[in-house]
Structure formats: C-alpha cells, structure tokens
N, C-alpha and C positions, 0 to 999 in steps of 0.2 A: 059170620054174622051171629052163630048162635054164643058162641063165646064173651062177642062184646056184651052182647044183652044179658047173660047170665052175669057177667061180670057186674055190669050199671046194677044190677034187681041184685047183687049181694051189695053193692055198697051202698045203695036205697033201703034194704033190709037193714044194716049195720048203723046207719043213722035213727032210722025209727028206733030204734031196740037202745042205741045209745045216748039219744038227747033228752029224754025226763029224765036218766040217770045222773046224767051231768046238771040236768039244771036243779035235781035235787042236791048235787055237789055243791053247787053255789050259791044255793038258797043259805047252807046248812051253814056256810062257809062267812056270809052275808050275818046272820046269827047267830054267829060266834062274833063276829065283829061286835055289833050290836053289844051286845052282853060285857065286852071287855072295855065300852068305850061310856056305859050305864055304870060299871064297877068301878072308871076310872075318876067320875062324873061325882059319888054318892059321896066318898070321903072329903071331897073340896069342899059340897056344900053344908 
C-alpha cells in the first residue's frame, strides 16, 4: 500500500512541476507561430 501511494504522490508531483513548463512550451511555440504568420502577412500588403 505504501508503494502505490508514493508512486500516485511521485507522478502527482511530476505533473505539477511539469505542466506550466510545458504550457510555457506552447505558449512560446503559439508565438513563434504568430510572428511567422505577421512576417508572412506584412510583405503581401
């Protein structure tokens, strides 16, 4: 029993610690699009 639950409380810790990393990934990722689709945009008009 103590196994499972240290197991659940490490993958419950590994989430917290790694989901504003990741959604910092795809904000960043998000605004790089943005940026490339702004620079594709400027020379047409």
């Amino acid at each position: 029993m103590k196994t499972i639950s240290i197991f659940i409380l490490l993958i419950y810790w590994s989430i917290m610690i790694f989901a504003p990393v990741m959604s910092k990934d795809v904000k960043f990722g998000r605004a790089k699009l943005n940026q490339i689709k702004i620079v594709e945009i400027k020379p047409r008009s």
